[in-house]
C-alpha positions as CSV (number, residue, x, y, z in Angstrom):
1,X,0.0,0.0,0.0
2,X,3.3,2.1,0.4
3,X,4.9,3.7,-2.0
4,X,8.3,3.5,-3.4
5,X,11.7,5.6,-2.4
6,X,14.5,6.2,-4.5
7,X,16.9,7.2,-2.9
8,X,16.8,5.4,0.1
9,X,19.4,8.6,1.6
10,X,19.9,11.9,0.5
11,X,23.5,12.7,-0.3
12,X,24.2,16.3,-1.0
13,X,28.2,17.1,-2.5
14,X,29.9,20.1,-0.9
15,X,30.4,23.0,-0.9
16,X,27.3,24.1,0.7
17,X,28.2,27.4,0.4
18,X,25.6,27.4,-2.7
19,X,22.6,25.6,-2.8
20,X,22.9,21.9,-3.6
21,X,20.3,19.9,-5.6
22,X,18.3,16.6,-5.3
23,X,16.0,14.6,-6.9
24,X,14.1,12.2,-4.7
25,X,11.4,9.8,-7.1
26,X,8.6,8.7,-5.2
27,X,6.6,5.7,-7.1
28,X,3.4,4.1,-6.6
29,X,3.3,0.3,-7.3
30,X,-0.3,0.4,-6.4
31,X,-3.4,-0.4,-8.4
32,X,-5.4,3.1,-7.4
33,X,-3.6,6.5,-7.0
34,X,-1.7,7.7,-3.7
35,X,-1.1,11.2,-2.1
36,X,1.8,11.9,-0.8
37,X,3.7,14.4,1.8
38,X,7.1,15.5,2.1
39,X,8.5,16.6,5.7
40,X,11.6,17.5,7.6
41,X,13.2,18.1,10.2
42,X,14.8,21.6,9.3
43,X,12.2,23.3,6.7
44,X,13.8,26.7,7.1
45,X,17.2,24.7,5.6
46,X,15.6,22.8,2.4
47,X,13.0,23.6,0.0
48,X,10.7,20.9,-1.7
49,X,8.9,20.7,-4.9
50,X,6.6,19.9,-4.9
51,X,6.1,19.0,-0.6
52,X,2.5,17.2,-1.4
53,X,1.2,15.9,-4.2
54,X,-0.7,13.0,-6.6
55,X,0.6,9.7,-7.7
56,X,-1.3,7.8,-10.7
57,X,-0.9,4.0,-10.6
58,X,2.6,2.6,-11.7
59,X,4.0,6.2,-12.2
60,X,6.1,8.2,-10.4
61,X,7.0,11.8,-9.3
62,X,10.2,13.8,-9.3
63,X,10.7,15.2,-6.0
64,X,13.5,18.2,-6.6
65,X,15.3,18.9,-2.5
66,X,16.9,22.2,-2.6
67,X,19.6,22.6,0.4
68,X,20.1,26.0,1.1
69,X,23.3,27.9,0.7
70,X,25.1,28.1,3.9
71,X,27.0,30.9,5.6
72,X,29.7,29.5,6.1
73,X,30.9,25.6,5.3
74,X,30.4,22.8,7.7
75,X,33.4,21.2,9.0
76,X,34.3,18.1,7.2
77,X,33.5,15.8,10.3
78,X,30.0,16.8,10.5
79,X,27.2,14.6,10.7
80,X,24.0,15.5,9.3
81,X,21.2,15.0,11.4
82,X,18.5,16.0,9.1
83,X,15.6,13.6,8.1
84,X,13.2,13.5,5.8
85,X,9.5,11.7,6.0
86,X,7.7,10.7,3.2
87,X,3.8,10.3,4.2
88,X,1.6,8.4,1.3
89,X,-2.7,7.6,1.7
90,X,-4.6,6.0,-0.7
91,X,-6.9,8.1,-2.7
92,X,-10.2,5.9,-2.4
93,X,-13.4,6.9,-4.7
94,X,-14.9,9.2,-2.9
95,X,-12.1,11.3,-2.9
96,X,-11.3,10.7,-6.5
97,X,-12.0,14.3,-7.9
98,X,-11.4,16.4,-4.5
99,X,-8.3,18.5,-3.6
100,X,-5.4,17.3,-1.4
101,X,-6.3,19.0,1.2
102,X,-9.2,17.8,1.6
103,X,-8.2,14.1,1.0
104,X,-5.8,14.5,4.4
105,X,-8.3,16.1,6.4
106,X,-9.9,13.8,9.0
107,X,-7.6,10.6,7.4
108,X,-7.0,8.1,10.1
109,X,-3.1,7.6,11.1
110,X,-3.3,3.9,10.7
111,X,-4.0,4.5,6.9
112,X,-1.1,6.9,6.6
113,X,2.4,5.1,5.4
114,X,5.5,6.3,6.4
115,X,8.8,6.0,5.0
116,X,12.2,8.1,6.5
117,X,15.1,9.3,4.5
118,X,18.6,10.2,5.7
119,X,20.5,12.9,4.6
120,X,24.2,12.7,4.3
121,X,26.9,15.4,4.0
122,X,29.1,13.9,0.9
123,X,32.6,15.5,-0.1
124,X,32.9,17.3,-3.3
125,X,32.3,15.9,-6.6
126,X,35.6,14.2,-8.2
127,X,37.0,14.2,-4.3
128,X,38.8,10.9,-3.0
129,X,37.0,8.0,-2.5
130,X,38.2,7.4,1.0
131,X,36.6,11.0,2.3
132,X,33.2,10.8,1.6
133,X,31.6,11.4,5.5
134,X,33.3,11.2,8.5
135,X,31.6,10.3,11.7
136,X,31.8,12.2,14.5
137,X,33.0,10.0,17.5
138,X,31.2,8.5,20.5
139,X,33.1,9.5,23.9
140,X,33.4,6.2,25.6
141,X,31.1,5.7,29.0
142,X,33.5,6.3,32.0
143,X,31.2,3.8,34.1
144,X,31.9,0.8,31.9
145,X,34.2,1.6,29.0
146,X,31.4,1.0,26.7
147,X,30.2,3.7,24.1
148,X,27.7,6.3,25.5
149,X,24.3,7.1,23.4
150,X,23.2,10.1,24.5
151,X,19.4,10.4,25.2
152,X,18.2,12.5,22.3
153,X,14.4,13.5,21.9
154,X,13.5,12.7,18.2
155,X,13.3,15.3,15.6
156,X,9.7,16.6,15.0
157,X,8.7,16.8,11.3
158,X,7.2,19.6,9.4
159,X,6.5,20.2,5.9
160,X,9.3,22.4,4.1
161,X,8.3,25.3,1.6
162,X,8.2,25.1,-2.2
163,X,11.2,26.0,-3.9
164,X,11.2,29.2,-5.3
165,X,13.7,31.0,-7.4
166,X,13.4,34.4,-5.6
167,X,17.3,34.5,-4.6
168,X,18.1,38.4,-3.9
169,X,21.2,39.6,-5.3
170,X,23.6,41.1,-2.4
171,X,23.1,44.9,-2.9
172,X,25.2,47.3,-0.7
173,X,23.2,49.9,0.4
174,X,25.7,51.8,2.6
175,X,27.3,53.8,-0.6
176,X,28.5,56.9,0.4
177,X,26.9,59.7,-1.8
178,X,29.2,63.0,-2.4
179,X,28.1,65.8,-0.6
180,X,27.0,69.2,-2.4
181,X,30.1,71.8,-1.2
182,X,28.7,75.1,0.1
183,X,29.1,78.2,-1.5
184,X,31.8,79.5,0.5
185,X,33.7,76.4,0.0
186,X,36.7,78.2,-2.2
187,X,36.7,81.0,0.6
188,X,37.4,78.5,3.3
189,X,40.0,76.5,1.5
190,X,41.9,79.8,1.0
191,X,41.2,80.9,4.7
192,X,42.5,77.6,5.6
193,X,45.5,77.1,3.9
194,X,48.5,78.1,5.1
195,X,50.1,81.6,4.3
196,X,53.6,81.2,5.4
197,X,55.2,80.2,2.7
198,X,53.9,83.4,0.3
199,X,55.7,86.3,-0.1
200,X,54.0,89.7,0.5
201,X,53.7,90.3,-3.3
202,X,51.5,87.0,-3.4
203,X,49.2,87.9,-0.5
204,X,48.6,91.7,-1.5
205,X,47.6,89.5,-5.0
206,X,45.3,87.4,-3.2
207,X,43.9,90.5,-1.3
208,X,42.8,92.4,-4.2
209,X,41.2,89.2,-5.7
210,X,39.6,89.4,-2.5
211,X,37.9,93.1,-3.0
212,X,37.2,92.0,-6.4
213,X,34.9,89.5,-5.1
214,X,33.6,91.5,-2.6
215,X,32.6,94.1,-4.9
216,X,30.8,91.5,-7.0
217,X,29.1,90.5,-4.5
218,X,27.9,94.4,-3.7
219,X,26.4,93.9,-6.8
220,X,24.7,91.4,-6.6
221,X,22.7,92.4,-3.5
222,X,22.3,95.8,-4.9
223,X,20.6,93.9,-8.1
224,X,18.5,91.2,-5.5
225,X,17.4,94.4,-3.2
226,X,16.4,96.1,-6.4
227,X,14.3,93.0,-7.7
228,X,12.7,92.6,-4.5
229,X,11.6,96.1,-4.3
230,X,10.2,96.2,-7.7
231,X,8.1,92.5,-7.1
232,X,6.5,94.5,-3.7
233,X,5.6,97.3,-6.0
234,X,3.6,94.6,-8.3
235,X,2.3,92.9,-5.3
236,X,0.5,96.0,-3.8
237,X,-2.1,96.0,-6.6
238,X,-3.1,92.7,-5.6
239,X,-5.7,92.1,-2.4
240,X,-4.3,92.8,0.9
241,X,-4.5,89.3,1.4
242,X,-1.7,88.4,-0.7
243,X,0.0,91.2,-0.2
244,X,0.5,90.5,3.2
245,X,1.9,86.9,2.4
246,X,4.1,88.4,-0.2
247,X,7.7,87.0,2.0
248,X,9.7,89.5,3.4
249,X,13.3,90.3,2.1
250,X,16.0,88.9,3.6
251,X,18.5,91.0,6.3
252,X,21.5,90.4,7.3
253,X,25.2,89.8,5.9
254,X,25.5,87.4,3.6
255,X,27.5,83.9,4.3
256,X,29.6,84.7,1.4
257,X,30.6,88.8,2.4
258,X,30.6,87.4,6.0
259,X,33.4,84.6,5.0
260,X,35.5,87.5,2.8
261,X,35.6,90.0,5.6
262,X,36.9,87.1,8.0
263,X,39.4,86.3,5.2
264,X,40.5,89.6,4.8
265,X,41.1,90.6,8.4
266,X,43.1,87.4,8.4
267,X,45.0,88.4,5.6
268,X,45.5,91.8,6.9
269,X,46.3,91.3,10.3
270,X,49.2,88.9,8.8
271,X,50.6,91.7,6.9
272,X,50.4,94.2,9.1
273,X,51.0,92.7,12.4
């Protein structure tokens, strides 16, 4: 009434730094049809497709086991203790034409067949025959010399997920982005640098660059006052509702003048002092 494994264990080749492949063929030998279940004991590590499914008479389904990639790889004398558990039910004539689902609900458990496969950690592909798992050994018992067997509880099984080819590419998102420089960034490199090694010819240079600039900059304000003072004119033919959210002109020294002046005391304090 069973079905049929092939492979009786599940060997997957290192390196399980990627993800490794299986293909686990379940056959049915039976004279009606069978539904079957795929479980483990680690479903976050392996992926199934399919986990459940339909098998006709004398046919047979491709199981493909995905192990996931690891993080890093397993030492070479590590034992696998993953399982897997293949549960089958005959598919009786009521339940010819419904849905496996509802085929395993209410099912009695002495009509479900089992069958569990072992999975093995096998060396790479092409490696020596000699290395293909190594067992991890069993501390002898200090009562009686013999080998001690711990008491370990049983793995619960529990179905994995489909396999799905939504792998996400590593992205780093912690790229540094370059930073807009302010507009006083030329003033403060030349504040910044060091005027020791310039000769007086080369500062006085640097200082009348300096009122150049400073005088451009006059005119610039002079031009932004004058633009201001012509859009308030437009604005007072308008309701006194805009024109008292018309925005105010902007006081003050400007970053730029502000930066020059400090740059020029600088510059003539050095000379003169």
């Amino acid at each position: 009434m069973s079905v049929e494994i092939d492979p009786q264990e599940l060997g997957f080749h290192r390196p399980f730094t990627a993800e490794v492949s299986e293909v686990l063929r379940i056959r049915n030998p039976n004279s009606h049809p069978v539904a079957f279940k795929v479980k483990t004991t680690a479903p976050k590590q392996y992926c199934v497709r399919p986990n459940s499914g339909r098998v006709e008479p004398g046919k047979e389904v491709e199981v493909s086991v995905i192990l996931q990639a690891m993080k890093q790889e397993p030492p070479p004398d590590t034992k696998c203790r993953d399982k897997f558990l293949v549960q089958s039910v005959p598919i009786t004539g009521d339940k010819e034409f419904a849905n496996l689902a509802s085929i395993w609900d209410g099912i009695e458990k002495s009509s479900v067949q089992e069958k569990k496969i072992r999975v093995i950690f096998m060396p790479p592909v092409g490696a020596p025959a000699g290395t293909s798992h190594l067992e991890t050994p069993v501390k002898p018992s200090a009562a009686n010399g013999t080998q001690a067997t711990p008491d370990v509880a049983p793995p619960a099984y529990s179905s994995p997920g489909d396999y799905s080819t939504s792998q996400t590419d590593a992205k780093t998102e912690n790229e540094i982005k370059p930073e807009e420089l302010p507009a006083t960034a030329g003033v403060a490199a030349i504040a910044t640098t060091q005027n020791s090694d310039l000769s007086p010819d080369e500062l006085k240079q640097q200082l009348i660059q300096a009122e150049k600039v400073i005088a451009q900059l006059k005119q610039d304000q002079e031009g932004l006052r004058q633009r201001k003072t012509a859009g308030t004119d437009k604005a007072s033919s308008k309701p006194a509702a805009l024109a008292q959210a018309a925005p105010a002109g902007t006081e003050g020294v400007p970053i730029k003048l502000a930066a020059i002046l400090c740059f020029l005391s600088f510059m003539l304090a050095y000379l003169f002092f």
